[in-house]
Structure formats: C-alpha cells, structure tokens
N, C-alpha and C positions, 0 to 999 in steps of 0.2 A: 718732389720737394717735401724733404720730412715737415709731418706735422710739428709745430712749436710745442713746449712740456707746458700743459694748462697750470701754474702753481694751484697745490692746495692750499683752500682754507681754514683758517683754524677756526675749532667750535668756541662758539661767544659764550661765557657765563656769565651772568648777571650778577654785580656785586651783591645786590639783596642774597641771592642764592649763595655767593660763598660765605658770608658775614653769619647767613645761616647754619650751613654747615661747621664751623668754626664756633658757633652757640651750642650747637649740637653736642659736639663731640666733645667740648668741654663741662656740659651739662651730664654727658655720660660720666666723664672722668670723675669731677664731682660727686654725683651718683655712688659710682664705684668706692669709693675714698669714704664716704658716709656708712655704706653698706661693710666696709671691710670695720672702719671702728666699730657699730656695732656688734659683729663676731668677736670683736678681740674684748668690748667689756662683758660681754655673755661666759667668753672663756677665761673665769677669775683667773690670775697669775700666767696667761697663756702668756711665755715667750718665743721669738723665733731663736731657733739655737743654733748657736755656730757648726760645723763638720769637729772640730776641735772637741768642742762641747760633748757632742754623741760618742765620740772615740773615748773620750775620760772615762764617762758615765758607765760605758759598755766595760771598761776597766775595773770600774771599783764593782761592778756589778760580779763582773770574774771572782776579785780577791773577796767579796763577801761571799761566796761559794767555796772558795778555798781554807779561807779562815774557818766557814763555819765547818768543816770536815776535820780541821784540824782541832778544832772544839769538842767533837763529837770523841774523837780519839783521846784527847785530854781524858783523863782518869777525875772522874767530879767525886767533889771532896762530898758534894750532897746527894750521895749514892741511897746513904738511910735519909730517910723522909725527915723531914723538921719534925718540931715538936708540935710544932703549931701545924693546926691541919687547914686552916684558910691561908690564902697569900692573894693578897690587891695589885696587881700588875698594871704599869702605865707603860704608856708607848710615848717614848721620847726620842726617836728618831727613824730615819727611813725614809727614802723615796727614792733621788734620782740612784744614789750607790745602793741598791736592796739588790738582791739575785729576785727572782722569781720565784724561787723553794723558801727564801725569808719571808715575802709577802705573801706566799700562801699560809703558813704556820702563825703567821700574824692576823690573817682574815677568820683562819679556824677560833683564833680566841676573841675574833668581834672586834680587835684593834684596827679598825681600817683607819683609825683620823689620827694626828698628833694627838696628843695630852688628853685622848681617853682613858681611864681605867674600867677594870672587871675584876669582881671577885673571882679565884678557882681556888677547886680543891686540890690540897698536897696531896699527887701521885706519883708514880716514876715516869706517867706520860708526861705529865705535867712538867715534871721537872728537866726532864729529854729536850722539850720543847724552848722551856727557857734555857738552856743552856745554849742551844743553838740561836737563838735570838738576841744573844746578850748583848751587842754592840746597842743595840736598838730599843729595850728595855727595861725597866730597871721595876723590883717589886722587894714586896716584906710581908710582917706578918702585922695587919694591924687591928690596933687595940677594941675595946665594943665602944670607947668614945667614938673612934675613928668611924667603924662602921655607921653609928647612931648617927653622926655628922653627915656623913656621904648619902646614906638615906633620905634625911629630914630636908637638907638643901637642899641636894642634887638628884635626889629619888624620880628618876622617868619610866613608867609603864606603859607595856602595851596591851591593848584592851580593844578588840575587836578590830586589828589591825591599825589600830588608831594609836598614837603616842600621847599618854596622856601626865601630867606629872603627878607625884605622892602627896594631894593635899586633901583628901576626902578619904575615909577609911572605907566608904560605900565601893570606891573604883578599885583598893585591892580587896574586897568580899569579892565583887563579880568576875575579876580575873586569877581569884587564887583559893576563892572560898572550897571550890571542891578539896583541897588540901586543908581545908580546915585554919588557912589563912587569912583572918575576919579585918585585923587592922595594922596599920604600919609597925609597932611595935612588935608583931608577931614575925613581920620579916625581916625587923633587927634580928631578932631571936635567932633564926630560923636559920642567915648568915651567919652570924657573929658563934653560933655553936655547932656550925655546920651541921644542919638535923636530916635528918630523911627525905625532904624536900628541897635539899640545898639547890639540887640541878634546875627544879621547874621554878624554883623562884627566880634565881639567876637569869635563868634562861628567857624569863616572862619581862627583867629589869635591862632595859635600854644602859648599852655604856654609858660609865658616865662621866661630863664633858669637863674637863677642869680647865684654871686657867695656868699660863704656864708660868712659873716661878721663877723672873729672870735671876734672881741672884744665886737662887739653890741650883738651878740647871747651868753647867758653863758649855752647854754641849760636847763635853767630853767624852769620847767612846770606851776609854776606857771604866774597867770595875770602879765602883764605889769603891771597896775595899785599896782599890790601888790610887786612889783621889781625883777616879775618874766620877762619871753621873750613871752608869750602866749596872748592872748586874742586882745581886741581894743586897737588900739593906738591910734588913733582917726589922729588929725596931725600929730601927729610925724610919723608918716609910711614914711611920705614924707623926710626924715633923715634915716632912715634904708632903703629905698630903695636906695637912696643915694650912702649910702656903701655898698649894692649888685649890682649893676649895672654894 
C-alpha cells in the first residue's frame, strides 16, 4: 500500500519580522535618495542628459572643428600686428559645442571660466590663436583707464601659492619686487606699455573674473564687426569691459 504524500509546510514569518523588513528596505531606499541628492548639489549644474542630447553635443563639437580649419584657411585681414601691442581677451562662450583643440587653446590662455579676461601681447601666435577661437571670444585693444580699472577693482595675485587680492603695495613688492615691481601703479605701467616684464606680471595676475553684461552680450557667435558679440572690438572692448567690471 503506497505510502500517503505527507503535505508540506510552509515556513511561518512573524508579522513583526516582515513590518521589519518592509522598514528596512524602505529605510535603505530613503537612504539612497538622500545620498544621490547630495551628489547631485556637490555637482553644481550636474544634469542627466538625454542620448539625443550627447548626439547634438558631439555634433556641434565636429562643426566647431570644422569651422575652426576653415578659419584657419580664411586669409586674416590681421596678418600685420595691430598698433596697439596689448589686447584684453574675454571668454564669452564655450563648453558643451567646443571641440577639444578649442578648449585647449583656451586653457593655454588661462580662460578656463565664462567672463574671464587676460591681458596678451600682439604676436602672430597670439593672433593665430584668436582667430581660431573667435566663435567663443571676443577682445580689443584697451585704454590705461581700462587697464588702471581692471587692476585696482579686479587686481588678484599669487603669492606663495596663495591667491591674494591687489590692496597692499607690500604683497606686489614680495611677489614682483625682484622685477623691481615695488607697488600696484608699477603694474599699471608695466601692462598698460607693455615693458620688459609684461610676461612675469601677467603671468603672476590671476584672470580676471568679470560679471557678465547681459545687454552688451546677446550671445551671439557671430563677429562683432558682423552684429555678432565674437571676434575684435578693436576700441570698443574699452565700453564692454566697462560694463563687466
């Protein structure tokens, strides 16, 4: 006579035990949700991006490669050097459309942010350089107000690794004195006539940080000259910097 099938039983859990489990895991979920907002305010402007989005991006990243070769090839009308041998360079655009050849020729001149500028001096590198960056920057030649201004407000040095601003004539003696650069007035000078020491002053003066001038910028890529915000101003920089200052 077959054995009868003994039923199995099922295992008992104790409502305590699943109420907990159920706390649990929604205590993780929590958790997680907490832990992800704080990454997302750590990473200012971090968004998630569409597939769509990356496909663009990767596009205008192409045609800003393309355009700038074909810039390159352009015959520049600013082949002889200006008159002027300073030019103030802002960075007024750039980031997700830049190629990788634009953001490095941009990082060489210390424009890693929006609406910083830098003094350089007129050379053919120099002028090579902006040419190929012109979607993305726009410069002139400006006045000793202009300099005297950007200095005395906006003047930031570095000085033993340390970022310090231009309001003691003591902090540019220790950081420029061996050039015989004693007090802020001397690095008006020293810019503003481009001297002998232009490169180590420069190079000692932290960009510097403007704000951005919503009605003079429309973010247009194209030339100045064509009624865009891009390219030479030639004078006029001295009036838009004006209204970043």
């Amino acid at each position: 006579m077959a054995e009868e099938a003994v039923p199995q039983q099922m295992n008992y859990i104790d409502e305590v035990v699943l109420k907990k489990r159920r706390n649990n895991d929604q205590w993780a979920i929590t958790r997680r949700q907490r832990l992800e907002q704080k990454i997302q305010k750590k990473k200012s402007g971090f968004v998630i991006k569409k597939p769509e989005q990356f496909v663009r991006e990767f596009r205008d990243k192409e045609l800003d490669l393309v355009r700038m070769k074909n810039r390159v090839k352009r015959k520049r009308k600013t082949s002889l050097l200006p008159e002027s041998k300073l030019i103030f360079v802002i960075r007024i655009g750039g980031k997700n459309d830049m190629s990788p050849t634009s953001r490095k020729l941009l990082y060489s001149l210390r424009l890693r942010k929006l609406y910083t500028g830098v003094f350089v001096k007129a050379n053919e590198r120099i002028m090579d350089i902006l040419q190929k960056l012109e979607p993305f920057v726009t410069y002139g030649y400006p006045n000793l107000k202009t300099v005297k201004d950007l200095i005395y407000k906006k003047g930031v040095i570095k000085l033993d690794k340390q970022i310090t601003p231009l309001i003691d004539n003591n902090v540019v003696e220790q950081a420029l004195g061996q050039y015989h650069i004693i007090c802020i007035e001397d690095i008006v000078n020293e810019i503003a006539n481009v001297g002998s020491h232009f490169k180590d002053v420069t190079k000692s003066l932290c960009p510097f940080t403007l704000n951005k001038a919503e009605k003079a910028l429309q973010g247009k890529k194209k030339r100045y000259t064509d009624g865009g915000d891009a390219g030479n101003r030639e004078d006029h920089i001295n009036e838009l910097i004006s209204k970043m200052n």
